[in-house]
C-alpha positions as CSV (number, residue, x, y, z in Angstrom):
1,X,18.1,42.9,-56.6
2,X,20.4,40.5,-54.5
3,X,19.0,38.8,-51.8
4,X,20.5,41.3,-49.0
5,X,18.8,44.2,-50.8
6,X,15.5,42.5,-50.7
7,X,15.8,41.5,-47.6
8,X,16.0,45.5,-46.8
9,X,13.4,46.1,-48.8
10,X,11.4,44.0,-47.1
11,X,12.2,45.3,-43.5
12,X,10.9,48.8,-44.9
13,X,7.8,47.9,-46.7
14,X,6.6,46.2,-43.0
15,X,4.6,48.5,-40.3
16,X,7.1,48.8,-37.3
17,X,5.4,47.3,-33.5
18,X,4.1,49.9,-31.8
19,X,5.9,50.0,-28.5
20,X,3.2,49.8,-26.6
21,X,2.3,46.1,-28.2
22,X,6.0,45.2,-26.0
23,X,5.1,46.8,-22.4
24,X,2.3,45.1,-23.0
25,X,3.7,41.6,-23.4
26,X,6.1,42.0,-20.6
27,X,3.4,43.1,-18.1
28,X,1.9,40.1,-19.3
29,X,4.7,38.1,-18.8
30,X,5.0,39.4,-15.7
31,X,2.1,39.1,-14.1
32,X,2.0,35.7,-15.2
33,X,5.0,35.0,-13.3
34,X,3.7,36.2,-10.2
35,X,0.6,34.3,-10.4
36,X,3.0,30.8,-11.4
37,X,5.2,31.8,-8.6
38,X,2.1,32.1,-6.0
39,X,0.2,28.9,-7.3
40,X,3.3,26.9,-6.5
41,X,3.9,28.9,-3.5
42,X,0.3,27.9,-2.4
43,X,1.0,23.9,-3.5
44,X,4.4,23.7,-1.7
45,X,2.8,24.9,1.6
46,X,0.4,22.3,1.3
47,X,2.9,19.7,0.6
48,X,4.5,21.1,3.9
49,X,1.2,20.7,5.6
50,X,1.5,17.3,4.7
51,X,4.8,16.4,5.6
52,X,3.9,17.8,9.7
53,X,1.0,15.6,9.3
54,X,2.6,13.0,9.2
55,X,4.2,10.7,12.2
56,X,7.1,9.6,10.7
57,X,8.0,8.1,14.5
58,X,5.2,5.9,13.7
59,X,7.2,3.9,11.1
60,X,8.4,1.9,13.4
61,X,5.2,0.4,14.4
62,X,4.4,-0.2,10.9
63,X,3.9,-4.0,9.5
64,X,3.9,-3.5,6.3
65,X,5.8,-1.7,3.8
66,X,7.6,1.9,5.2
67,X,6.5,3.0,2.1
68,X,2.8,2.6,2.4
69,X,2.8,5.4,4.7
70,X,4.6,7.8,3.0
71,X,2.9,7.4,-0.2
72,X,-0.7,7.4,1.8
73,X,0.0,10.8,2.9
74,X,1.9,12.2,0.0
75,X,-0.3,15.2,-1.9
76,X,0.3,13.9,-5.1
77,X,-2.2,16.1,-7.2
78,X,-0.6,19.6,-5.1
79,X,3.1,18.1,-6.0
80,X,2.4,18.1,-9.7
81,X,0.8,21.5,-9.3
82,X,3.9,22.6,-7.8
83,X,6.0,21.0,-10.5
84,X,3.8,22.7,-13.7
85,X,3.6,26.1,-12.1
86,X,7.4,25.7,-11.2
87,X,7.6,24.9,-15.0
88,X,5.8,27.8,-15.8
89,X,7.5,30.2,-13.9
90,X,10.2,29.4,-15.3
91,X,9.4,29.8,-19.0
92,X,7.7,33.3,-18.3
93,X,11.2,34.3,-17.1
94,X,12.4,33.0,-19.9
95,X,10.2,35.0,-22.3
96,X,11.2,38.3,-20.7
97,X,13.4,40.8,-21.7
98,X,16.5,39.6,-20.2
99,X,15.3,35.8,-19.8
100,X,17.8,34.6,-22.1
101,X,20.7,35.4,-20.3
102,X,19.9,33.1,-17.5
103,X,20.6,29.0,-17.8
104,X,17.8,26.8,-16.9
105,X,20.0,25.8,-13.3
106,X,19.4,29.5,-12.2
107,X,16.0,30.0,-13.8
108,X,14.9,26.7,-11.3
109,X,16.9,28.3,-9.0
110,X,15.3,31.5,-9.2
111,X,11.6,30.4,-9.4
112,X,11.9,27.6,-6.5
113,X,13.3,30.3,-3.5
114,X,10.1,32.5,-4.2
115,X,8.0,29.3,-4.1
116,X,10.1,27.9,-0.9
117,X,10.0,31.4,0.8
118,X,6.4,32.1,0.2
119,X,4.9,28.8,0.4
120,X,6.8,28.7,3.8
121,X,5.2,31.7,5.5
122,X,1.7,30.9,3.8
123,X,1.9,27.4,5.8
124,X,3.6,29.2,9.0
125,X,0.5,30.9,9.4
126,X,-2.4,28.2,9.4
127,X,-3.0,29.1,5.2
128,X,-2.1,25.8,4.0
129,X,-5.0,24.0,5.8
130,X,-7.3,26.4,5.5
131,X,-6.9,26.3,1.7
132,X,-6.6,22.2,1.8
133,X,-9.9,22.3,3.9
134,X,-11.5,24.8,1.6
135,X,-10.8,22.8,-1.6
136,X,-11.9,19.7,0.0
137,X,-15.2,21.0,0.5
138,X,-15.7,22.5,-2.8
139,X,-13.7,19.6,-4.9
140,X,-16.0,16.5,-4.6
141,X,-13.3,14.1,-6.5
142,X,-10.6,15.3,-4.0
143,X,-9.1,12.9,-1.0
144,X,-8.0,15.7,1.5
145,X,-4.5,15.1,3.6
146,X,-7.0,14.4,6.8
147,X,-9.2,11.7,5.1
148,X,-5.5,9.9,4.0
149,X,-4.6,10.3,7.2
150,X,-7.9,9.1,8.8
151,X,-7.4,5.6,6.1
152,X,-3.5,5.0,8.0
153,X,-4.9,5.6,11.2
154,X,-8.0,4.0,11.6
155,X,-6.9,0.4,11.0
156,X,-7.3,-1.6,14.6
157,X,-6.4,-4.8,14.1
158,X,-3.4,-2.9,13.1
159,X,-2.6,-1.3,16.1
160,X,-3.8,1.8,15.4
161,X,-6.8,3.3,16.3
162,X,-7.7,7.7,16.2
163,X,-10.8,9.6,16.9
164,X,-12.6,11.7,19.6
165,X,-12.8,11.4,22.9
166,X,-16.6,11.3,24.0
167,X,-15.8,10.6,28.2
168,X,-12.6,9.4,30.1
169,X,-13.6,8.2,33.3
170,X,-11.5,6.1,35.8
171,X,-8.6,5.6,33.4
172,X,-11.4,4.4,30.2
173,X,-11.8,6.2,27.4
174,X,-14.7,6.0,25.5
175,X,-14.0,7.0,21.8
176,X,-16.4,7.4,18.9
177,X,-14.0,6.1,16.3
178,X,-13.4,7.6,12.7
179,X,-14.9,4.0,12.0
180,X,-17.9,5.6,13.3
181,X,-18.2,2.8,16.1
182,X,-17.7,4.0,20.1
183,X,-14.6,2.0,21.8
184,X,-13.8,1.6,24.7
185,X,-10.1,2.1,25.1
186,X,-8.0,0.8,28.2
187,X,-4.7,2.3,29.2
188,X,-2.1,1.9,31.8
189,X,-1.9,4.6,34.9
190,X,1.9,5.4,33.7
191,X,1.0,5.6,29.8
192,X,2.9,8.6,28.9
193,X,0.8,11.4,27.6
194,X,1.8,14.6,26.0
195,X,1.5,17.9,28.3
196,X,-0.5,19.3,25.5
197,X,-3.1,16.5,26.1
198,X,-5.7,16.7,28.5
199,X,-7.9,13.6,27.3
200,X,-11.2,15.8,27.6
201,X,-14.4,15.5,26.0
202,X,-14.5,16.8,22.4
203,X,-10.3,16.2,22.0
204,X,-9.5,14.1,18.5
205,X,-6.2,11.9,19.1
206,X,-4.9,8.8,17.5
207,X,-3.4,5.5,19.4
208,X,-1.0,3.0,18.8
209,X,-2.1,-0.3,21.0
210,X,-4.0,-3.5,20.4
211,X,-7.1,-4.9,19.9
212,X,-8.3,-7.0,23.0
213,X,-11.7,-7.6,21.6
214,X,-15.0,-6.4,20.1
215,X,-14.7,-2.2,19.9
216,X,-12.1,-2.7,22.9
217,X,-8.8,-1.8,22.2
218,X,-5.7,-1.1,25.0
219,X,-3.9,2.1,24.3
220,X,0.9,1.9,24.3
221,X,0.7,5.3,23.3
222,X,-1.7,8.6,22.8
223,X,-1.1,11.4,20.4
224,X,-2.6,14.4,19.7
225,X,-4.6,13.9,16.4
226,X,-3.0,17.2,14.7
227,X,0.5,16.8,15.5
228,X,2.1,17.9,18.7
229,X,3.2,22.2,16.7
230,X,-0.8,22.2,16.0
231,X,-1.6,21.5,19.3
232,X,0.8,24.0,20.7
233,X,-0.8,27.1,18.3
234,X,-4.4,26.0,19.8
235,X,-3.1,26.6,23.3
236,X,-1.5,29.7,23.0
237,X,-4.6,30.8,21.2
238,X,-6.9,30.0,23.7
């Protein structure tokens, strides 16, 4: 018996797949790729989230390194969640039926949009901090986006200075720091302050200024604590 004749032999001695052991696999596969596709989805909004968190217009005021910022705020744990589940996503399309007819170019290609597009709307509509508040809470080890943020923003001698307003009374703000400590923060009459911005009792902001003594700092510039979009969404809630 030559070796093609064996080889037939073989083929017909062996119990054929049942079919159902396929549909099987590729409902599989599928369903994995829509989970992949959603966890990345979930990570990019986040990574979003981060990026509008982030006062880029406050680089200027910046001593040190440009770069310190950035990487202060940058979600590096949800970024390589995006970057495995991208990876994944792209493997169970690969493993499908038809996956090999696609190169890897189109197979990122493919995977990222439904990330991009998704992630997108979950952020759009408030999801992305609710589920960055909600694994805070429930992740001990975890450094959330608004305890980084708190770290840039909460160094005085610095310049910078953020927390919320407990009275403002004859052009003083008293402000119980992030620090934990109340200050007392001086402003000029003409300091511009955004519309959105009604320096009230109970409102979080952050300040660029300097210190001009013990908890006493005088306030260049006010901004809303959330970002000026966040701000906006709370208004035309209430």
């Amino acid at each position: 018996m030559d070796e093609k004749e064996e080889f037939l032999h073989r083929i017909k001695q062996e119990e054929p797949i049942p079919k159902w052991r396929f549909t099987f696999l590729n409902g599989m596969i599928c369903l994995g790729f829509i989970l992949f596709v959603w966890v990345g989805a979930a990570a990019f909004s986040i990574v979003l989230f981060s990026i509008q968190q982030t006062d880029f217009s406050v680089i200027r005021h910046l001593s040190h390194s440009r770069l310190e910022m950035l990487l202060g705020m940058l979600p590096l744990f949800w970024l390589v969640l995006l970057l495995v589940f991208l990876g994944l996503a792209m493997y169970s399309i690969h493993k499908s039926k038809r996956g090999y007819k696609y190169t890897i170019g189109q197979l990122l290609i493919f995977s990222f949009s439904f990330s991009i597009i998704i992630g997108t709307s979950f952020f759009v509509y408030g999801g992305a901090q609710k589920l960055e508040h909600a694994f805070d809470i429930r992740v001990s080890a975890y450094e959330s986006i608004q305890e980084k943020k708190k770290i840039i923003w909460m160094k005085p001698k610095d310049g910078f200075l953020s927390g919320e307003i407990i009275s403002h009374e004859n052009g003083v703000i008293v402000l119980k720091g992030f620090d934990g400590n109340s200050w007392t923060v001086d402003k000029d009459d003409d300091i511009f302050v955004p519309p959105i911005l009604s320096l009230q009792a109970g409102e979080k902001i952050k300040i660029i200024g300097k210190v001009k003594g013990k908890y006493r700092f005088f306030a260049e510039e006010i901004r809303p604590w959330g970002g000026m979009q966040m701000m906006k969404k709370r208004r035309r809630r209430k």
